[in-house]
N, C-alpha and C positions, 0 to 999 in steps of 0.2 A: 657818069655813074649809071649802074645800071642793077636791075632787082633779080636775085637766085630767080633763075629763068623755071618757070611755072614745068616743065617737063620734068627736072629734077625730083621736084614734089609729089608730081604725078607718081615719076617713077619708082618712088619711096613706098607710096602709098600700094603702087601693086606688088611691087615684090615682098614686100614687109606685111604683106596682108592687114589682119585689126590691127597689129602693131600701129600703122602710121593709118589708121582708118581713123573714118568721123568721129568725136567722142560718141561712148553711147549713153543712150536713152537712161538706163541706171546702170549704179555702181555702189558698189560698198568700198570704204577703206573700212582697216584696223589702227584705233586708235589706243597706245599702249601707256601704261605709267606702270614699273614693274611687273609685278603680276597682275595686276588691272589691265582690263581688256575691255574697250567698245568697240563695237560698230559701229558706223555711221553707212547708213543708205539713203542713199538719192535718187530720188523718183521726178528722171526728168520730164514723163507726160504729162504726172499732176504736180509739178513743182512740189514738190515737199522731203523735206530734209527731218529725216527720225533718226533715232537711233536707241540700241540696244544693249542689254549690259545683261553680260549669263554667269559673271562673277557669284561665285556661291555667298548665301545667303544676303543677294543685293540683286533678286533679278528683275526686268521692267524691260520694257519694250516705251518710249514715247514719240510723240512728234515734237520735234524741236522748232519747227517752221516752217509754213506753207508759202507760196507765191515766190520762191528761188529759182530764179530764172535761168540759171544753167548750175554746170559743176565748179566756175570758178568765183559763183557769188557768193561761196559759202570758205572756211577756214576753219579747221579743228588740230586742236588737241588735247590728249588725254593729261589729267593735274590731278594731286592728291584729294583735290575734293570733289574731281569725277569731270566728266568730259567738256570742256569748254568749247564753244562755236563761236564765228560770227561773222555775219551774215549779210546781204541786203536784201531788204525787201519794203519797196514803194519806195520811195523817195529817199529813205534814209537807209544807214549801218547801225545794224544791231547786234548786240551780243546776249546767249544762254546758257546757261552752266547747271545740266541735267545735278540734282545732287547724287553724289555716286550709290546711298543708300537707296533712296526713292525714284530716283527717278525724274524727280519735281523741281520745278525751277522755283522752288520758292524753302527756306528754311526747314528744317523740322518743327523745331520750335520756334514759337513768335512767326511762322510763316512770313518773314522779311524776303526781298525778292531776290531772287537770282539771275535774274534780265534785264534788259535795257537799252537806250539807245547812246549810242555815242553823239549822232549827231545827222547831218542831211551829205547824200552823196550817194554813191553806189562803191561797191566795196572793188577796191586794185590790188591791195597787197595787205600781209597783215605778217608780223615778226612776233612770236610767242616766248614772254623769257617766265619757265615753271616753276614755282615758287613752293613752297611746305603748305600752303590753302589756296592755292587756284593758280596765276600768270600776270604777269606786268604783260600788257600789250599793245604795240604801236602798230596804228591803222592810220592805213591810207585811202582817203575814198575824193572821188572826181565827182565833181557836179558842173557842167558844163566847161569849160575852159580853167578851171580852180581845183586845186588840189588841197583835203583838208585832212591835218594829221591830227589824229586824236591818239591820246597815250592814258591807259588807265589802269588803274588795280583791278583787277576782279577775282574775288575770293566766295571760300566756302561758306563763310559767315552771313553775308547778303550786305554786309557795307563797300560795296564795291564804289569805286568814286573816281572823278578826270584826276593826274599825277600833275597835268597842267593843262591849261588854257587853251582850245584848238587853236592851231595855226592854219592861217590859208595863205597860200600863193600860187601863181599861177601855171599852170602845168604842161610842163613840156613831154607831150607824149615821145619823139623820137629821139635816140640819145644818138652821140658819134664818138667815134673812137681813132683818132688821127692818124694813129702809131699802128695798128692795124687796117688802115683804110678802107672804113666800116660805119653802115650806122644802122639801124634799126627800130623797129617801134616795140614798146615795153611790153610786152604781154600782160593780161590782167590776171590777178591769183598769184602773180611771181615776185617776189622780192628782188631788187636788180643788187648785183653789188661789182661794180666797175674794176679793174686791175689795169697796168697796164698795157697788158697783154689779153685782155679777156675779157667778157661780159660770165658773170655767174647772176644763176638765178636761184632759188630756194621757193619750192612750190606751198600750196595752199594746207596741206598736210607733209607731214615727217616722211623722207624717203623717197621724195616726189625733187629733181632737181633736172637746170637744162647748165648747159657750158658752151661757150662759144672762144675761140682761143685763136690766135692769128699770128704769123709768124715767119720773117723771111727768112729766107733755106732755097741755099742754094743746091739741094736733093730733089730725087726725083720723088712722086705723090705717094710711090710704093715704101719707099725709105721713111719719108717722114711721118705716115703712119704707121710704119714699124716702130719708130720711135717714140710716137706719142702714147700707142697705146701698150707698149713698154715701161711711160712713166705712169700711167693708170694703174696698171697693173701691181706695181710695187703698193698700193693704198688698197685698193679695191681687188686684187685677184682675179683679175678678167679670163675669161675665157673665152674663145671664138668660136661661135657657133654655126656662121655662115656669112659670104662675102662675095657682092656682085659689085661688077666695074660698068659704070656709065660715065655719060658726059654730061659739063654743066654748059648750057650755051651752044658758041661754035665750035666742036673740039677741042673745050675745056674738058679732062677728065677729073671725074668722081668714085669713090667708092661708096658703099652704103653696106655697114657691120652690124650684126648682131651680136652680142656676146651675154654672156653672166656675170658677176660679181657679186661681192661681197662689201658692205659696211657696215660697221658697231656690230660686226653677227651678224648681219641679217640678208638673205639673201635677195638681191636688186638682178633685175632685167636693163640692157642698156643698148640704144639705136645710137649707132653713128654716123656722121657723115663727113667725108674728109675730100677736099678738092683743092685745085694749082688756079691762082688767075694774077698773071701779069708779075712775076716773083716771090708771089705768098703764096704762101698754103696755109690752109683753113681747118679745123677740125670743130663741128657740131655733135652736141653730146645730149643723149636724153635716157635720164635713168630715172626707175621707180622699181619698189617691190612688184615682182611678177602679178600678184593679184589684182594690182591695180591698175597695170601698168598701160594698157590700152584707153582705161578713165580719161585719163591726161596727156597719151599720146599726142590728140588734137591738138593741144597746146605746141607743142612741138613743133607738128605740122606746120598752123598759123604762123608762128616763128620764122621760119626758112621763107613764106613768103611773103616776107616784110623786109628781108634783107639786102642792102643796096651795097654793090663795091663802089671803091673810088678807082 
């Protein structure tokens, strides 16, 4: 076994410029529910997570949470009763749900609360399913070797409540993948969802996603990414924007793609990476909407090097 050789990475990172740079310091996403519209900005020198709503007659600027320690401690999305977060900060996972009128995490009336904790851990991954008054949400948070899922309603009303009981067990940070002979360590902020062919991830906000796909072919590196990103293309409308050839290792070759697309409408920026080792070929995938898309780069980055063949 051996790990995507640190040169690769490098190499991403100069030709790709901020693309494959450090995450930065701040960032804003756009978080959307029809015509509802927040931001979220992240202020990563003073840890603090606000956000802003310029929806007519609903506007507010507030802090949702200070002491967040990077961009992937935090998970949002926008719900009918206005932008939902959550978060780690100190010991535990919490969750905020600005009200979309005010602003306030707490009712209008009866000021019932609109925050909370789930429980102790630091936040991994978090899966948002949007509901007619807020989101069912299953959260993942790590506290030393233990993985604890917490699953709960959180709505507009302020009766937000667990759907069940946390589960703990113990946590295996690195997954493998036999059939692609493949293993890696889980990113935090990404949800994993395994295939046989594939690791997919679904990032900490909507439109933020990574792919990782493996595949023996007996074509050459050029071919089989004509092919793959042929089958992208049919989903997302890819376009190519620019493509430099390197090596992964000992003259292993590599390419590294830029391109555009398209999902649900919306227009995504996407970094690839495709290379040949020992009868497979590989294709590494990192898309997000253009605005953000350097926010979460880093993650990506991270990613490639944690990754070990067989």
């Amino acid at each position: 076994m051996h790990k995507i050789s640190v040169a690769l990475v490098t190499c991403c990172a100069l030709w790709a410029g901020s693309a494959f740079a450090q995450t930065p310091q701040t960032a804003t996403v756009v978080l959307q529910h029809k015509n509802t519209v927040y931001q979220a900005i992240y202020d990563g020198v003073n840890k603090r997570l606000d956000c802003v709503s310029a929806n007519t007659g609903c506007e507010w600027r507030t802090t949702v949470a200070t002491g967040v320690q990077s961009i992937v401690d935090f998970a949002g999305v926008a719900t009918p009763g206005g932008p939902l977060f959550v978060y780690s900060q100190g010991n535990d996972v919490r969750f905020a749900m600005p009200h979309f009128r005010t602003g306030k995490t707490v009712t209008p009336m009866g000021s019932r609360p609109m925050s909370g904790v789930f429980g102790p851990g630091r936040l991994h991954s978090v899966l948002f399913r949007v509901g007619l008054y807020g989101a069912e949400t299953t959260v993942e948070a790590i506290k030393g070797e233990r993985k604890y899922t917490y699953k709960w309603d959180i709505n507009v009303h302020g009766s937000s409540k667990p759907l069940q009981d946390p589960v703990s067990e113990p946590f295996q940070s690195r997954v493998s993948n036999e059939a692609i002979r493949l293993s890696l360590q889980l990113p935090r902020g990404f949800t994993c969802t395994p295939t046989p062919e594939a690791f997919q991830f679904v990032g900490p906000v909507p439109g933020v996603r990574m792919m990782i796909v493996g595949a023996e072919a007996d074509v050459s590196l050029e071919e089989f990414t004509k092919l793959f990103l042929s089958s992208l293309s049919e989903e997302l409308q890819l376009k190519e924007l620019a493509r430099q050839t390197s090596q992964l290792g000992e003259g292993e070759p590599c390419l590294i793609i830029m391109a555009n697309g398209v999902s649900d409408g919306q227009p995504l920026l996407f970094g690839l990476v495709t290379f040949a080792n020992d009868g497979m070929r590989y294709a590494l995938v990192y898309g997000a909407a253009p605005e953000w898309f350097d926010a979460y780069a880093g993650c990506f980055y991270e990613l490639m090097g944690t990754i070990e063949l067989k």
